[in-house]
ChimeraX commands (.cxc) that place a marker at each C-alpha (Angstrom):
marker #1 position -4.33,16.09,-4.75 radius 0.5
marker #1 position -5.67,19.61,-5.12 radius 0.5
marker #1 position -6.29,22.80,-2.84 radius 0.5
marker #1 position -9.70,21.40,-2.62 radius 0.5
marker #1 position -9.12,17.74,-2.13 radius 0.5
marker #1 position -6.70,18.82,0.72 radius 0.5
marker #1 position -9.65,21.54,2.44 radius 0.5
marker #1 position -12.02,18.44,2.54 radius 0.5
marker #1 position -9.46,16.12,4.40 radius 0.5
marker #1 position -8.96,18.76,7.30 radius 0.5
marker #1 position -13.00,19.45,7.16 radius 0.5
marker #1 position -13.28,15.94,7.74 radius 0.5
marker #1 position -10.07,15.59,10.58 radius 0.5
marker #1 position -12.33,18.62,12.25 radius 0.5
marker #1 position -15.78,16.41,11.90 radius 0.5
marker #1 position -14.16,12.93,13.51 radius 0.5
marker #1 position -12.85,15.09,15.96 radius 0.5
marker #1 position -15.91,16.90,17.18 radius 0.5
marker #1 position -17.38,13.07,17.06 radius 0.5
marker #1 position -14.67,11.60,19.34 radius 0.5
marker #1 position -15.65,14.30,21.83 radius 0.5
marker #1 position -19.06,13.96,21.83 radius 0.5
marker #1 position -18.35,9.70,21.83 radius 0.5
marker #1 position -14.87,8.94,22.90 radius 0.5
marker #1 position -15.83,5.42,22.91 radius 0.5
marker #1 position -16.37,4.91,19.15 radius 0.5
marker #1 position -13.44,3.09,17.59 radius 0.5
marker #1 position -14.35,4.09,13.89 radius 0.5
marker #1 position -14.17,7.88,14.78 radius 0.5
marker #1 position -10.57,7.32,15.33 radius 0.5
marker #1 position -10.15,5.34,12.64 radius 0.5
marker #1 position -11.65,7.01,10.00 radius 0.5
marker #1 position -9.31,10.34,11.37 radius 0.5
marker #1 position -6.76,8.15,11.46 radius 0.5
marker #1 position -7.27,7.87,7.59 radius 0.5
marker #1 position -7.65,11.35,7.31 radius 0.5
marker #1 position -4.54,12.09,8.59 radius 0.5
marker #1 position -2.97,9.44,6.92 radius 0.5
marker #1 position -4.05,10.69,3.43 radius 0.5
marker #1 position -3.00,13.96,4.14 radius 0.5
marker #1 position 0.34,12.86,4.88 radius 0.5
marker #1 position 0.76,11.30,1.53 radius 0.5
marker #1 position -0.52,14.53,0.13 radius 0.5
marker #1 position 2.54,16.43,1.82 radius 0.5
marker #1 position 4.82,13.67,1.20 radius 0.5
marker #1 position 4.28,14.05,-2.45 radius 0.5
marker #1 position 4.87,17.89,-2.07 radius 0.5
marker #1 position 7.85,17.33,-0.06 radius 0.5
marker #1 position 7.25,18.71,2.88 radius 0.5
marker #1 position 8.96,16.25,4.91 radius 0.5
marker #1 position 8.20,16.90,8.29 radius 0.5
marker #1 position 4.69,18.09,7.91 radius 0.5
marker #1 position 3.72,14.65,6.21 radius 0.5
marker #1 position 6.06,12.45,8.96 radius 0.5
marker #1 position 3.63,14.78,11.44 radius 0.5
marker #1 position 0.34,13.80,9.86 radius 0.5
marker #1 position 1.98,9.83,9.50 radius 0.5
marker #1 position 2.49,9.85,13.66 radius 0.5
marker #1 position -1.34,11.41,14.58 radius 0.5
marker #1 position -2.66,8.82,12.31 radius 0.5
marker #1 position -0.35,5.94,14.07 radius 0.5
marker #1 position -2.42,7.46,17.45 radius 0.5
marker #1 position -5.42,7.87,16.14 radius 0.5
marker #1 position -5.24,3.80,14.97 radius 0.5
marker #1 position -3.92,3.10,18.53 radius 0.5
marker #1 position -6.85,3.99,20.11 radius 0.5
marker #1 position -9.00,2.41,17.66 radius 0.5
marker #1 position -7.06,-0.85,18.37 radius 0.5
marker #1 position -7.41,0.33,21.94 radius 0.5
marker #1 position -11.16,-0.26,21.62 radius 0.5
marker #1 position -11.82,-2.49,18.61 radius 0.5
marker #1 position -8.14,-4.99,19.03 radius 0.5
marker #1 position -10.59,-7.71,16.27 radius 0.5
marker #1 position -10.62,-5.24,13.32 radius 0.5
marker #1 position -7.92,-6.22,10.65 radius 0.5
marker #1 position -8.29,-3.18,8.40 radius 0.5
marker #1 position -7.16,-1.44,11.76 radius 0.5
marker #1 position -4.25,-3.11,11.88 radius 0.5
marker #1 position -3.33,-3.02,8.25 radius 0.5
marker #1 position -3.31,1.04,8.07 radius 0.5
marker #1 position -1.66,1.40,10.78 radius 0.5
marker #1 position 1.46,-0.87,9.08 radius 0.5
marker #1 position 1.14,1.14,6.42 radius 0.5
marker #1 position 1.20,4.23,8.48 radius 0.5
marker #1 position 4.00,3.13,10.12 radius 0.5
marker #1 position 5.93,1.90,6.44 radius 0.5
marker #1 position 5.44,5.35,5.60 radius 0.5
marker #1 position 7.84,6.40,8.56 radius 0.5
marker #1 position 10.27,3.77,7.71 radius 0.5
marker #1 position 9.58,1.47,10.55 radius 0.5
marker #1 position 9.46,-1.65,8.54 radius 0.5
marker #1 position 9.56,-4.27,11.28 radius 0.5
marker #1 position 6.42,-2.59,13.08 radius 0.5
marker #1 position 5.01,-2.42,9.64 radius 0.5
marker #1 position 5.35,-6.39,9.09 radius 0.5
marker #1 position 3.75,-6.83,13.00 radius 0.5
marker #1 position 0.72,-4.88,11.90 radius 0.5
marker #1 position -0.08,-6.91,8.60 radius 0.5
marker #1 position 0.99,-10.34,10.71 radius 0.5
marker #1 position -1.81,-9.32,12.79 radius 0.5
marker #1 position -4.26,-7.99,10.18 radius 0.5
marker #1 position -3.64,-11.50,8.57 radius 0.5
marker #1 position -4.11,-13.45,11.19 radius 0.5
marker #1 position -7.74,-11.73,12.30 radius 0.5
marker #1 position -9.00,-11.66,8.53 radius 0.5
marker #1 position -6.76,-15.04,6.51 radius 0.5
marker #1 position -8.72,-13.65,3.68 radius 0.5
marker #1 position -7.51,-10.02,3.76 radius 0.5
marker #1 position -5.76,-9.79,0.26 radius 0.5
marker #1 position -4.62,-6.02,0.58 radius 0.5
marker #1 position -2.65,-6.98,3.83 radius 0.5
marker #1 position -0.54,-9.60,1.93 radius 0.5
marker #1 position 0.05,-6.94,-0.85 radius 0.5
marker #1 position 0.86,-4.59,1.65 radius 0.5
marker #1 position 3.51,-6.91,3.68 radius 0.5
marker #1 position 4.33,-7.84,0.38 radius 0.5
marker #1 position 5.43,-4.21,-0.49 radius 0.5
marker #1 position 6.97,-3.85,2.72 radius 0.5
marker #1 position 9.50,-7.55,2.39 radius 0.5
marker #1 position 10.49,-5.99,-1.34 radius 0.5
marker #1 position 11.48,-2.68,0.36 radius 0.5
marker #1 position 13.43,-4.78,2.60 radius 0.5
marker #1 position 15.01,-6.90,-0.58 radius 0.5
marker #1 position 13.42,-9.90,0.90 radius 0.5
marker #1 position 12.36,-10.70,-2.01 radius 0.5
marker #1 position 11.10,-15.04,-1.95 radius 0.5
marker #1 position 9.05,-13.73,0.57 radius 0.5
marker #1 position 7.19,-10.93,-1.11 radius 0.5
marker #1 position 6.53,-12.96,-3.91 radius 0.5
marker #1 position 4.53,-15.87,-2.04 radius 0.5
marker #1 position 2.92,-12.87,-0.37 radius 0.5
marker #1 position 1.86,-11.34,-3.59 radius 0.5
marker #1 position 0.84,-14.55,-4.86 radius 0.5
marker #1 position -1.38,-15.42,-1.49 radius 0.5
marker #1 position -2.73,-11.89,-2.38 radius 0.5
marker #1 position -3.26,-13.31,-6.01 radius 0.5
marker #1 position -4.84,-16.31,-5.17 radius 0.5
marker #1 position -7.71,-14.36,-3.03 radius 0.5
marker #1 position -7.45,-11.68,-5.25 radius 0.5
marker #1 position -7.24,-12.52,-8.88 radius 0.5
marker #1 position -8.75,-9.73,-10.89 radius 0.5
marker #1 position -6.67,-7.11,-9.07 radius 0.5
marker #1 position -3.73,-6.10,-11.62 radius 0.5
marker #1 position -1.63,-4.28,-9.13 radius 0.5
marker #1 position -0.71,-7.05,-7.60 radius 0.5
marker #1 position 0.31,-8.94,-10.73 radius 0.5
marker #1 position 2.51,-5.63,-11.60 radius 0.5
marker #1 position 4.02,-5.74,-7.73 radius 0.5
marker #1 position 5.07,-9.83,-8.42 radius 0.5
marker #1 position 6.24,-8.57,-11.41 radius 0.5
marker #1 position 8.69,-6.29,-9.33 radius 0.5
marker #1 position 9.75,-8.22,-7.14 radius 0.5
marker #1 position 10.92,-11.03,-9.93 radius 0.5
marker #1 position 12.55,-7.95,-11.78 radius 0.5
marker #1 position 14.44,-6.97,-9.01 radius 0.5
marker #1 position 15.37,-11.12,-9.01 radius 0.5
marker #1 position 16.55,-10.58,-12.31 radius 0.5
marker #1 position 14.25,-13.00,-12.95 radius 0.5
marker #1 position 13.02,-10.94,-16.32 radius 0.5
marker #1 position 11.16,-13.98,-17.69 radius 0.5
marker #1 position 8.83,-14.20,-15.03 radius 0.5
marker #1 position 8.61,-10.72,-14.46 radius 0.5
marker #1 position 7.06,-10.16,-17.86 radius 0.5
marker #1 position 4.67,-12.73,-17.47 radius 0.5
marker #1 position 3.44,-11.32,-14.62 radius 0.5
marker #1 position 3.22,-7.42,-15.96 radius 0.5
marker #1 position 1.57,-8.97,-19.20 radius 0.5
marker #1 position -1.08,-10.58,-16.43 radius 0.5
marker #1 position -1.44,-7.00,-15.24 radius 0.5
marker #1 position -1.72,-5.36,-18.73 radius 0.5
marker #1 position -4.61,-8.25,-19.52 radius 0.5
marker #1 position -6.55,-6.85,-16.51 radius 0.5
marker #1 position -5.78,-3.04,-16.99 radius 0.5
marker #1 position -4.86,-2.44,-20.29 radius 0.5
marker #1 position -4.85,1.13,-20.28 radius 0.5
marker #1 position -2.38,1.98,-17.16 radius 0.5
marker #1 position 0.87,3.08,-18.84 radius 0.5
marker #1 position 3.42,2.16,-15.84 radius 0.5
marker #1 position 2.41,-1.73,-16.78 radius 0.5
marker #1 position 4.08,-1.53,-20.23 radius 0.5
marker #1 position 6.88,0.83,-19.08 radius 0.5
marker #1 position 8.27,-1.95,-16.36 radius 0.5
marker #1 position 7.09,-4.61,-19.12 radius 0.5
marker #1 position 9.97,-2.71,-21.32 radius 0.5
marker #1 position 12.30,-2.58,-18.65 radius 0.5
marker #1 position 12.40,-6.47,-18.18 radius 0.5
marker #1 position 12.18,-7.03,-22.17 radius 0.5
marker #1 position 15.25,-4.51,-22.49 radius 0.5
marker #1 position 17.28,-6.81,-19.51 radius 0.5
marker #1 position 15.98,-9.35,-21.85 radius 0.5
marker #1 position 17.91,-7.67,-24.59 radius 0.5
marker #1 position 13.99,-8.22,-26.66 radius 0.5
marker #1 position 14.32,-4.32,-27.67 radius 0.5
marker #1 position 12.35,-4.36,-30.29 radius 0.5
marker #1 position 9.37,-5.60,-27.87 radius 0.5
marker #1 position 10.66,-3.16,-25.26 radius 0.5
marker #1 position 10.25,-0.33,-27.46 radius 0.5
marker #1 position 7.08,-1.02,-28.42 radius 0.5
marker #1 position 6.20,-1.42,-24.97 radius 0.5
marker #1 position 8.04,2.20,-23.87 radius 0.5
marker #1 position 5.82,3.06,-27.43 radius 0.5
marker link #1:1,2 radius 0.2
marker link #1:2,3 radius 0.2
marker link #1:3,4 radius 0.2
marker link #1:4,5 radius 0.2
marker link #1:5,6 radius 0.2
marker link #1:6,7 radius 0.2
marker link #1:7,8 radius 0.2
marker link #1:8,9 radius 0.2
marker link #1:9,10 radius 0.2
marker link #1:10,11 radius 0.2
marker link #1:11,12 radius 0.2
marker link #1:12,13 radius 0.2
marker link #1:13,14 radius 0.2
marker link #1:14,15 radius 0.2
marker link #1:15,16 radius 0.2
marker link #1:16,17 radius 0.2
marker link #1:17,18 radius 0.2
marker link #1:18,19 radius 0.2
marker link #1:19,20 radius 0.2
marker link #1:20,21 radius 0.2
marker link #1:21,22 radius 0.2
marker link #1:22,23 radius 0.2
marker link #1:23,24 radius 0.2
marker link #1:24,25 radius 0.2
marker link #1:25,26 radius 0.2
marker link #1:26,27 radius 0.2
marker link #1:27,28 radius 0.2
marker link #1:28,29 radius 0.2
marker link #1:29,30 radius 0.2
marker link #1:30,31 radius 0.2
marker link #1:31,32 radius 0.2
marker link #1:32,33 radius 0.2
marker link #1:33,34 radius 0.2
marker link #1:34,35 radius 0.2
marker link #1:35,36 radius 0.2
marker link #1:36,37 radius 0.2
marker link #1:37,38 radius 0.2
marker link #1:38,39 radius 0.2
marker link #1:39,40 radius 0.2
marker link #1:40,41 radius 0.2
marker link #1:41,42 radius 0.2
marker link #1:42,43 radius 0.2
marker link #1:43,44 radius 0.2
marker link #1:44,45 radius 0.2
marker link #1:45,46 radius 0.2
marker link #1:46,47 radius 0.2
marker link #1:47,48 radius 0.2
marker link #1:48,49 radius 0.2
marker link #1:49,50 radius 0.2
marker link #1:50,51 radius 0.2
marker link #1:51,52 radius 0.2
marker link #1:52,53 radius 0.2
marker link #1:53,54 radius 0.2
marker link #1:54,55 radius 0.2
marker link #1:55,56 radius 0.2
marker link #1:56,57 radius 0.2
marker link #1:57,58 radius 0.2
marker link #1:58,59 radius 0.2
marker link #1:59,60 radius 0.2
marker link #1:60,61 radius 0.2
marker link #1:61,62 radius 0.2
marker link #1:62,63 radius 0.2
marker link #1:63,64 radius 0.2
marker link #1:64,65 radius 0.2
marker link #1:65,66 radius 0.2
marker link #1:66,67 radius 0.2
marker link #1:67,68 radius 0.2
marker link #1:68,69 radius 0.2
marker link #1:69,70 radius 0.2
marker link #1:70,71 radius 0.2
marker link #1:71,72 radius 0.2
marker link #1:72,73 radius 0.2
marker link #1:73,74 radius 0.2
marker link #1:74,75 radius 0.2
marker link #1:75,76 radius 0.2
marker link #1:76,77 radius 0.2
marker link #1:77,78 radius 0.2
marker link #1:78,79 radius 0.2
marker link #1:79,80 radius 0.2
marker link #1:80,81 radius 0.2
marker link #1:81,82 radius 0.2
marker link #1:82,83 radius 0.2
marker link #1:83,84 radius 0.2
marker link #1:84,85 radius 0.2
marker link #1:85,86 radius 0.2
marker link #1:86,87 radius 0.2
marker link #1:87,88 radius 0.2
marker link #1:88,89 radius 0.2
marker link #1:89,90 radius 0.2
marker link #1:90,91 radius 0.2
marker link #1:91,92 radius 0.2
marker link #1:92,93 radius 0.2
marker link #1:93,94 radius 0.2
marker link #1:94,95 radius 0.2
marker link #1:95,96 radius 0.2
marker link #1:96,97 radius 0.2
marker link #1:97,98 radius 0.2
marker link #1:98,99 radius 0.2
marker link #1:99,100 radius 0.2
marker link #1:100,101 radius 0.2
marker link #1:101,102 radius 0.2
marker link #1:102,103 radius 0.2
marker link #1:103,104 radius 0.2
marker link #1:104,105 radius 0.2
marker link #1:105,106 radius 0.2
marker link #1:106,107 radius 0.2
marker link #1:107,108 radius 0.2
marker link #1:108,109 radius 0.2
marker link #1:109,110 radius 0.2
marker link #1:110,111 radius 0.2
marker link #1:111,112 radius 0.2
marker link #1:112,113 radius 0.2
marker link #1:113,114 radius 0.2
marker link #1:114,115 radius 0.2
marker link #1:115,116 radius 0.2
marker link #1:116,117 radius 0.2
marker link #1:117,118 radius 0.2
marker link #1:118,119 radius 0.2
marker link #1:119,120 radius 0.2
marker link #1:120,121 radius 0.2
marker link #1:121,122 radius 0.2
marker link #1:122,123 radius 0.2
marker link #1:123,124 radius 0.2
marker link #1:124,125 radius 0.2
marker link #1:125,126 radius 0.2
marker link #1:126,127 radius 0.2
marker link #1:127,128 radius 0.2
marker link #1:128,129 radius 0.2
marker link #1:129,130 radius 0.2
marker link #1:130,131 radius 0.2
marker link #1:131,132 radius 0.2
marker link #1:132,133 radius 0.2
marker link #1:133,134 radius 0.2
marker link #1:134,135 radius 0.2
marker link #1:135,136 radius 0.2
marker link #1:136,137 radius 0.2
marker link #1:137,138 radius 0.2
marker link #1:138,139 radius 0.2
marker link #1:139,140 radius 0.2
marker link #1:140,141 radius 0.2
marker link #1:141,142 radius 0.2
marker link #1:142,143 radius 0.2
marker link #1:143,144 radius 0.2
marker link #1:144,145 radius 0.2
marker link #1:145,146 radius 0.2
marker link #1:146,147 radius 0.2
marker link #1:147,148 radius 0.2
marker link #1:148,149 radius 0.2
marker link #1:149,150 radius 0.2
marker link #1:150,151 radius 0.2
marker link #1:151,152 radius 0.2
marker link #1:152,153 radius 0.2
marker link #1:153,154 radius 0.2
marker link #1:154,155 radius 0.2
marker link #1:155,156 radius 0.2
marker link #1:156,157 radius 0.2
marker link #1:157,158 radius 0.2
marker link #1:158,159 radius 0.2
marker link #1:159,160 radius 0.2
marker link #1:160,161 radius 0.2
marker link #1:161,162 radius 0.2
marker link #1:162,163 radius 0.2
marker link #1:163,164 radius 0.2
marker link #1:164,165 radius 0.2
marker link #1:165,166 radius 0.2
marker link #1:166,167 radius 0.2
marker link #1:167,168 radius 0.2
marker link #1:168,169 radius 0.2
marker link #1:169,170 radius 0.2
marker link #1:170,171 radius 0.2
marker link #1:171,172 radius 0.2
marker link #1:172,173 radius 0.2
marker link #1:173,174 radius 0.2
marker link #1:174,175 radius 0.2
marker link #1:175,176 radius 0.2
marker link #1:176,177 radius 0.2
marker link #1:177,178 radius 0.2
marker link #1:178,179 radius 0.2
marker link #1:179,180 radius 0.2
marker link #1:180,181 radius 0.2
marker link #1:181,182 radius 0.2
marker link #1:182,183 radius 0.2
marker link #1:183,184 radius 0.2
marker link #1:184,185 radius 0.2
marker link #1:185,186 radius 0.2
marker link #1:186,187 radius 0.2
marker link #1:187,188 radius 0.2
marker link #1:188,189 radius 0.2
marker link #1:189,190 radius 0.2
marker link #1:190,191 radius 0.2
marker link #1:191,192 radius 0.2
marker link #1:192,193 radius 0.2
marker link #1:193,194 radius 0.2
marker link #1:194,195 radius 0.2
marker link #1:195,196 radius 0.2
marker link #1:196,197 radius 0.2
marker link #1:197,198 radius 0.2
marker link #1:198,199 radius 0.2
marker link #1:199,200 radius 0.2
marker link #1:200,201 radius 0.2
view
């Protein structure tokens, strides 16, 4: 994210905020901050600055609590604020938010990825594949979550699979470059080197 990118996010923190005062009542003025801040923490976390982005990671957690607060039916609530919360390492608080998320929207394909992400990090692996492939099922055009299976088999050692599911991935977004490098990973476990080169190619 550029100098730019980064001067809109705060422009828009500053217009929520000046909303919330003139409507404290409006859940999606905290929410949409919320985002804001989020977004900007991802931006520092990237540069490193540690504390800054855990900072920007704990005002969005507040700004989704009072959203919840005043909107407790709205999934995608819910789901940020897990992910808001995954960013500071609280994992169990995390999987509460996208329990929830799930449970108000069954349907809500981003919150399985999402839990999904979060029971990898955790090496609980069996369950973020069925998550990923709930996420699948309602989602089946989306190639990230083919590539996350595809992790989460790897990290199995379960190459096989893996590569079947990165190859699913590579069908659906044949120009993302990440797709063939962890394709080439599992074909090198494989010992298939000629395939992984061409893959790292």
């Amino acid at each position: 994210m550029d100098e730019k990118e980064k001067e809109e996010l705060l422009k828009k923190i500053e217009e929520y905020s000046k909303k919330i005062e003139k409507n404290p009542n409006d859940a999606s003025n905290y929410y949409n901050r919320g985002n804001a801040y989020y977004n900007r923490g991802d931006t520092f976390k990237s540069l490193e600055k540690f504390q800054e982005a855990v900072d920007d990671f704990k005002k969005a957690i507040e700004d989704y609590n009072k959203a919840i607060e005043l909107n407790p039916n709205n999934a995608s609530y819910y789901n940020n604020r897990g992910n808001a919360y995954g960013n500071l390492k609280k994992y169990e608080k995390a999987i509460e938010d996208y329990n929830k998320a799930i449970e108000l929207n069954p349907n809500y394909s981003l919150a399985y990825n999402n839990r999904g992400n979060t029971f990898s990090i955790l090496k609980e692996y069996e369950k973020a594949i069925e998550d990923f492939k709930k996420a699948i099922e309602l989602n089946p055009n989306n190639a990230y979550y083919y590539n996350r299976k595809g992790n989460a088999f790897f990290y199995e050692k379960k190459y096989d699979k893996a590569i079947d599911d990165y190859s699913e991935a590579i069908r659906l977004k044949p120009k993302e470059a990440s797709y063939y490098n962890n394709r080439g990973n599992a074909f090198f476990y494989e010992k298939k080197y000629d395939k992984a080169i061409d893959d790292y190619s």
